[in-house]
C-alpha positions as CSV (number, residue, x, y, z in Angstrom):
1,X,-34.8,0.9,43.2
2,X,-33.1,-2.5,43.9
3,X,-30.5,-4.0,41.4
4,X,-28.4,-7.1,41.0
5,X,-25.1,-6.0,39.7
6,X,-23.3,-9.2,37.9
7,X,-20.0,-8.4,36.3
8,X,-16.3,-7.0,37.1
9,X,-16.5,-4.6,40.1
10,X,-13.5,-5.8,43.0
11,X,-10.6,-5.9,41.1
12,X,-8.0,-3.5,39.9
13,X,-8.6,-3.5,36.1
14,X,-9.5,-0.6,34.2
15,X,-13.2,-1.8,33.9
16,X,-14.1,-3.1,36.8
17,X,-12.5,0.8,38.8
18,X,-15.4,2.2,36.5
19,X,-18.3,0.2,37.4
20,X,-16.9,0.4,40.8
21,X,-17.5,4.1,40.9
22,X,-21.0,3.5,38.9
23,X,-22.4,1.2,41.8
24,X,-20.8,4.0,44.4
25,X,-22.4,7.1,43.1
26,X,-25.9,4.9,42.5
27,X,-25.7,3.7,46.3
28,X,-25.3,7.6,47.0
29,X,-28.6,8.2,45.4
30,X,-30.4,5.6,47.5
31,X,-30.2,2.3,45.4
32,X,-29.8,-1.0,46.6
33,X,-27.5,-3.1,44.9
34,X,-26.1,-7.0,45.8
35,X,-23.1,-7.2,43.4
36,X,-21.6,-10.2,42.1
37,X,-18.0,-10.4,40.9
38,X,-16.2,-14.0,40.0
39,X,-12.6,-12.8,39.2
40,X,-11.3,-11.1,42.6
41,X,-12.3,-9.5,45.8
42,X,-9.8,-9.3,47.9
43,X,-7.9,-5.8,46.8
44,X,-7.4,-3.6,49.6
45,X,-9.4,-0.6,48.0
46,X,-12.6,-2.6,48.6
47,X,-12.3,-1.5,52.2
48,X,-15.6,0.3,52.8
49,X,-18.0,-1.4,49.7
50,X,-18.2,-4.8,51.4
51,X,-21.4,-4.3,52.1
52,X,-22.3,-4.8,48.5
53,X,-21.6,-8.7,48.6
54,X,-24.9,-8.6,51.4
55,X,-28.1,-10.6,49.7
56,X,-30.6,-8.2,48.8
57,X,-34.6,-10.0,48.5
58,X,-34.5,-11.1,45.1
59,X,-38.5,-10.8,44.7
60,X,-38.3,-7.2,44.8
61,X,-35.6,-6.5,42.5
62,X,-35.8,-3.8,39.7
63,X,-32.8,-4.9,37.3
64,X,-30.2,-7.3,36.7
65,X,-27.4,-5.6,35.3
66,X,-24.7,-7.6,33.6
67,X,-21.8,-6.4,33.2
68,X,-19.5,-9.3,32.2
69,X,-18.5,-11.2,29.4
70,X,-22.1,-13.0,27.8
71,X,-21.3,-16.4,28.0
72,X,-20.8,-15.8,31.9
73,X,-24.3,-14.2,31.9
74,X,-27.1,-16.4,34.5
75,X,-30.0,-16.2,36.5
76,X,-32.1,-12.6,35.7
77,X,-34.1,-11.4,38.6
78,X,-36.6,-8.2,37.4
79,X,-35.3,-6.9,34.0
80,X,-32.0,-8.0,32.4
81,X,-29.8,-5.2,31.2
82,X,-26.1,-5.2,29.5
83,X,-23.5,-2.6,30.3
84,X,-20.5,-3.5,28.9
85,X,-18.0,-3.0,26.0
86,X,-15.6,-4.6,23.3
87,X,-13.1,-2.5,21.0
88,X,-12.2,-2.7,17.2
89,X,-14.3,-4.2,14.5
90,X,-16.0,-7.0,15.7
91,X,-17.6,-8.7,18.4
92,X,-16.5,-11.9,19.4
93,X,-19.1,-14.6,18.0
94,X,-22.0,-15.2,19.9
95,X,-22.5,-11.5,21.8
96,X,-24.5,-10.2,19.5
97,X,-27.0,-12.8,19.9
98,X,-26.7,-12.5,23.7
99,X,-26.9,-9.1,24.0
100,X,-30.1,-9.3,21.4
101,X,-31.8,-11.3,24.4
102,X,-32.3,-8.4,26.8
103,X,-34.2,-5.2,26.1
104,X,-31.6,-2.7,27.1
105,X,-28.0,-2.5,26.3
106,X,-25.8,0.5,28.1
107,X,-22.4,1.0,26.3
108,X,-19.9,4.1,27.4
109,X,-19.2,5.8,23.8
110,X,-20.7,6.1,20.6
111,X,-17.9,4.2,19.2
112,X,-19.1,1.0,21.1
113,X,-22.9,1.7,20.2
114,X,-21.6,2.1,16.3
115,X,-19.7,-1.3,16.6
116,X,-22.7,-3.3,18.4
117,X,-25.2,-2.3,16.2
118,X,-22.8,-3.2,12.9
119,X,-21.9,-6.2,14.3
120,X,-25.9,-7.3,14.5
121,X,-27.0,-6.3,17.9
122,X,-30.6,-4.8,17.5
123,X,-31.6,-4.2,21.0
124,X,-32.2,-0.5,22.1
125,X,-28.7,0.6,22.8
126,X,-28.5,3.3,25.0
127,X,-24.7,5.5,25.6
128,X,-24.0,6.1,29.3
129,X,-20.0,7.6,29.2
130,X,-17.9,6.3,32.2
131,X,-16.4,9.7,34.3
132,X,-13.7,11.2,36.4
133,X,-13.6,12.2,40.2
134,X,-13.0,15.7,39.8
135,X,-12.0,15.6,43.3
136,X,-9.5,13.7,42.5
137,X,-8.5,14.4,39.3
138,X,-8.0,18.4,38.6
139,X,-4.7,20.6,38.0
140,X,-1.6,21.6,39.7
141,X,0.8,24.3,38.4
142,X,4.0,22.5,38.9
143,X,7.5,23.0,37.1
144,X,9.4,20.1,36.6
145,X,13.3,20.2,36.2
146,X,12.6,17.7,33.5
147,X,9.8,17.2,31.6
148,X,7.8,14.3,32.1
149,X,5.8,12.2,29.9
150,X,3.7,9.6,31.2
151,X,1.2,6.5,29.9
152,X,-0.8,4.7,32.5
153,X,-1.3,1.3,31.2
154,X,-1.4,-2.3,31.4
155,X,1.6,-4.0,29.7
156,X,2.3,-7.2,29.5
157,X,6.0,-6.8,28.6
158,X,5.2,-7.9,24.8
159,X,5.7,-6.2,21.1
160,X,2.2,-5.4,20.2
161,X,-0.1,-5.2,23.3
162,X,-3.3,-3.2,22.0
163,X,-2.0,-0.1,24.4
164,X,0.9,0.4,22.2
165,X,3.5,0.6,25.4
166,X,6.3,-0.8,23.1
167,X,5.9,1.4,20.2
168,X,5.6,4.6,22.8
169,X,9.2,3.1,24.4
170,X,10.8,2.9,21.0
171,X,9.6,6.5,19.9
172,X,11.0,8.3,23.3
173,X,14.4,6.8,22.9
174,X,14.5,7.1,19.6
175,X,13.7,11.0,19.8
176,X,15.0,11.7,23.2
177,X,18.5,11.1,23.6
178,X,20.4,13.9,25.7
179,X,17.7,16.4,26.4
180,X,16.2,16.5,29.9
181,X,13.2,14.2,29.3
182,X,12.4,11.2,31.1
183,X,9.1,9.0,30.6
184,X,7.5,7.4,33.0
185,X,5.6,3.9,32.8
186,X,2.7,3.4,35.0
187,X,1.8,-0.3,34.7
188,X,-1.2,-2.1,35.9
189,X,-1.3,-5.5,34.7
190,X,-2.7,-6.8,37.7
191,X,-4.2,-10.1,35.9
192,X,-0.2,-10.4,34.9
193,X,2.0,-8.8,37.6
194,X,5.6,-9.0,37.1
195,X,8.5,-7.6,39.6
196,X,10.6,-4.7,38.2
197,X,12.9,-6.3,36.8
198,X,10.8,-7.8,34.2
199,X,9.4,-4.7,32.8
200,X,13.3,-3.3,32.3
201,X,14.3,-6.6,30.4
202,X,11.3,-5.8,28.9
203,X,12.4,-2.5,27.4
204,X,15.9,-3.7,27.0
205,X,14.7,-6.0,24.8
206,X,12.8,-4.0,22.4
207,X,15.7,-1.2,22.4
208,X,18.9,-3.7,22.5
209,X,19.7,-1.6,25.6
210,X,19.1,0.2,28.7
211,X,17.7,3.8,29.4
212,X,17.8,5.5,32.1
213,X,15.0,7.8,31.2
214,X,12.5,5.7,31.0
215,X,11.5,4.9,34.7
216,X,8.4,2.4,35.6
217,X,6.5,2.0,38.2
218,X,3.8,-1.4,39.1
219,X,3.2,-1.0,42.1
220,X,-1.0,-0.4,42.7
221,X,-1.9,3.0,44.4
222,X,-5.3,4.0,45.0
223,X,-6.6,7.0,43.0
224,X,-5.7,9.6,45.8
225,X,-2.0,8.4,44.9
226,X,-2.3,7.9,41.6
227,X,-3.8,11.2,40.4
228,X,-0.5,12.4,41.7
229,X,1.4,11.0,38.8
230,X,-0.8,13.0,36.4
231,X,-0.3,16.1,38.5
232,X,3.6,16.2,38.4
233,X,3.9,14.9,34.6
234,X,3.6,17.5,31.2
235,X,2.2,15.8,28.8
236,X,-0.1,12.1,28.9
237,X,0.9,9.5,25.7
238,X,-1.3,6.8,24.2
239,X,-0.7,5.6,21.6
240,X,-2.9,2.7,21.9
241,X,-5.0,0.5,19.1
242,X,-8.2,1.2,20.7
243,X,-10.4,1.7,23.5
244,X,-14.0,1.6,24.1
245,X,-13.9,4.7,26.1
246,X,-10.5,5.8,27.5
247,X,-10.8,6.3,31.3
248,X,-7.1,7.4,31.3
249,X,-7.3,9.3,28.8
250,X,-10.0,11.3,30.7
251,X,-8.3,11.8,33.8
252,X,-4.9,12.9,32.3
253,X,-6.4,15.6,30.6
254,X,-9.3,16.3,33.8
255,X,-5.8,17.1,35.4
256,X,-4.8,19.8,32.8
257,X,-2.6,17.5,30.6
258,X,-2.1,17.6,26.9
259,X,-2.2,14.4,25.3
260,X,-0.9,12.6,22.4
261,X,-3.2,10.0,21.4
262,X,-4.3,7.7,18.4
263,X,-6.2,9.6,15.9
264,X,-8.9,6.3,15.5
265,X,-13.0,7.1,14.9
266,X,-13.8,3.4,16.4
267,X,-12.5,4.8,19.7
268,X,-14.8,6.0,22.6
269,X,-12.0,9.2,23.7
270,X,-13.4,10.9,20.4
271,X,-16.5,11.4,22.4
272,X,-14.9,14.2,24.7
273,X,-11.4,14.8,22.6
274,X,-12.7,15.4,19.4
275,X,-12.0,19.3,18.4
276,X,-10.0,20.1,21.5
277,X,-6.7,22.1,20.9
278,X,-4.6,20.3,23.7
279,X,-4.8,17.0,21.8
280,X,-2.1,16.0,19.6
281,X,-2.9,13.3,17.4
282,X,-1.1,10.2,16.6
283,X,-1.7,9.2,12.7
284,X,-3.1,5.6,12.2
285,X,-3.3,5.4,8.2
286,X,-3.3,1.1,8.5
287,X,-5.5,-1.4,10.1
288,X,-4.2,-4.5,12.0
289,X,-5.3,-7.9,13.3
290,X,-6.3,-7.2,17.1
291,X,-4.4,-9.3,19.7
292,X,-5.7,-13.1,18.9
293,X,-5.5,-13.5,22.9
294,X,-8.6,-11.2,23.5
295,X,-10.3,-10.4,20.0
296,X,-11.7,-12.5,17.0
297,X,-10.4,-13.0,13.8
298,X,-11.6,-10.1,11.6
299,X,-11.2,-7.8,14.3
300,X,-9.1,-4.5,12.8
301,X,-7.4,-2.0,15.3
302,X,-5.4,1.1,14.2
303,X,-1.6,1.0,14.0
304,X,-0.3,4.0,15.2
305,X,2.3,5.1,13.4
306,X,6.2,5.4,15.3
307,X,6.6,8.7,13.3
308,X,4.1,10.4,13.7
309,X,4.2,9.6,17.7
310,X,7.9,11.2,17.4
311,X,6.8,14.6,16.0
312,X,3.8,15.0,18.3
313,X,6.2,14.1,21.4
314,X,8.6,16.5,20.1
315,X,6.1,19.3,20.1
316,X,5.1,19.1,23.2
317,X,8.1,19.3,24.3
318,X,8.8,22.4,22.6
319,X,5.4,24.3,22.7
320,X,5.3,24.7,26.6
321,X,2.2,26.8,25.8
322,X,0.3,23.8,24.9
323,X,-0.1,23.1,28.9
324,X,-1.8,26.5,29.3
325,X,-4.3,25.6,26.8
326,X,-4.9,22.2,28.4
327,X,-5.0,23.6,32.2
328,X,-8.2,25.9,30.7
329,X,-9.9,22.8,28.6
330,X,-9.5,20.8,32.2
331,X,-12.5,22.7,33.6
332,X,-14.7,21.2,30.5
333,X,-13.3,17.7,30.8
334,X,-14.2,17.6,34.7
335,X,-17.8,17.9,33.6
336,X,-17.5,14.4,32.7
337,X,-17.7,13.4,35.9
338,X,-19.2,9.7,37.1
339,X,-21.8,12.0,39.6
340,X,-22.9,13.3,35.8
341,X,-22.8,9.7,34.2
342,X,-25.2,8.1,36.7
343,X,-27.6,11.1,36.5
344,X,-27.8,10.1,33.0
345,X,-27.9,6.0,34.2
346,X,-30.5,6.6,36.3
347,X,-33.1,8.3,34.3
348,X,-32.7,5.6,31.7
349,X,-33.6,2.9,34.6
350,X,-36.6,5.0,35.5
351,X,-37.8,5.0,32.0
352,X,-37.6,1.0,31.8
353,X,-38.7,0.2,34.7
């Protein structure tokens, strides 16, 4: 099978590390892809997929997958497919009449299949879940002298970013104060990067002063690295205002964390965190504009509520046993793995072809 990838794939953001691992574990079962990626490729971690960019003989091509935004879509060769995603309510104008243009559409949640098709796409939409390296991301015993909560993020510094990093700031100072707690900011705004020193104005700002506890860290690390920071932390916090799948999410609790997340059925994390007794849910009763900068008007995300984050942080905290019962769900979650996603990816192929 020979595919033209065209969409996100060599750069650092949350999307592109998942198709990056798609077109990986496809290459490992013998498929020839060119890919084609107009936002970045010079990241170190693209050591070793180079060979990707290499021209592949167009006449004999299977697919054209894109996997960008539709008005960047050009030049099919074989069949056009669309793997890709939005969050919230509503598509941005136009999409739905793009994606309506190809036969196949591949989204990673039924969340995202539930808003394409109310939104007006009515190709056949089929649900292909992103994964987790499960040798990568699996569970340590550790005991922290403090206990550790962390979010792995993008933040742009700003009230109101659809991860919710301010609101998650605000509700750890506002319940921790003396214990031994300290939270720990991961940031990957890689489209935005600030030094240090702007992320701790940053939180200054929203809590009129400083805190110790709450440590950050921007630096980029490959997954080996990263899964690290999962491994020594207690509990995983998101309180964001949507995702279309939650790749985070997934590898927090692949490593045997609880989490605390937004409680929100138009999220792709329900898929795999619905029912599961090391979730703690953040309550989202009201609905929201999205972010103007990235979403239509019209387009409602969840507002998690500072509360109810409080409570659930607080609990962890206290109910130590809720680690035990996410260190057993782990072994479940790892099932989710990318190897398992392109199993599913590539008997959908086989039946198009």
């Amino acid at each position: 099978m020979k595919i033209i990838w065209r969409g996100s794939l060599f750069n650092p953001t949350g999307i592109a590390t998942a198709y990056r691992e798609i077109v990986k574990e496809l290459v490992k079962k013998g498929v020839e892809i060119q890919a084609e990626d107009i936002w970045h490729s010079g990241w170190e971690f693209n050591q070793g997929v180079e060979f990707l960019n290499k021209p592949i003989d167009a006449k004999n091509v299977d697919f054209t997958i894109f996997a960008d935004y539709p008005h960047l879509w050009k030049n099919s060769y074989g069949k056009p497919i669309a793997y890709f995603l939005h969050e919230g309510t509503k598509l941005i104008d136009g999409w739905a009449q793009k994606f309506n243009l190809v036969p196949l559409v591949i989204v990673p949640s039924q969340a995202t299949k539930n808003l394409f098709r109310v939104n007006g796409v009515a190709s056949k939409i089929e649900i292909v879940p992103f994964g987790t390296n499960p040798q990568i991301y699996f569970p340590e015993q550790r005991e922290n002298e403090d206990f550790i909560f962390l979010s792995v993020n993008s933040w742009t510094g700003n009230k109101g970013d659809r991860k919710g990093t301010d609101i998650l700031i605000k509700a750890f100072d506002e319940e921790f104060k003396d214990e031994k707690v300290k939270l720990i900011l991961k940031i990957s705004t890689f489209w935005e990067k600030q030094p240090l020193e702007f992320y701790l104005k940053s939180i200054k700002n929203i809590l009129g002063h400083d805190n110790p506890n709450i440590l950050v860290n921007s630096d980029y690390l490959p997954e080996e690295e990263l899964s690290k920071h999962y491994k020594k932390s207690d509990c995983f916090v998101m309180p964001t205002h949507g995702e279309s799948f939650g790749l985070t999410a997934l590898n927090a609790v692949s490593c045997g964390l609880p989490i605390i997340i937004t409680k929100d059925n138009n999220s792709g994390y329900m898929d795999f965190l619905r029912g599961k007794d090391s979730v703690l849910w953040i309550d989202a009763p009201k609905m929201e504009q999205a972010d103007r900068r990235f979403f239509m008007e019209g387009n409602l995300q969840p507002v998690p509520e500072l509360e109810s984050l409080k409570k659930q942080m607080r609990y962890a905290f206290e109910h130590k046993e809720l680690k035990e019962k996410a260190y057993i769900n782990s072994e479940e979650f790892r099932k989710w793995s990318w190897e398992n996603s392109i199993i599913k990816l590539l008997k959908i192929l086989n039946e198009n072809l």
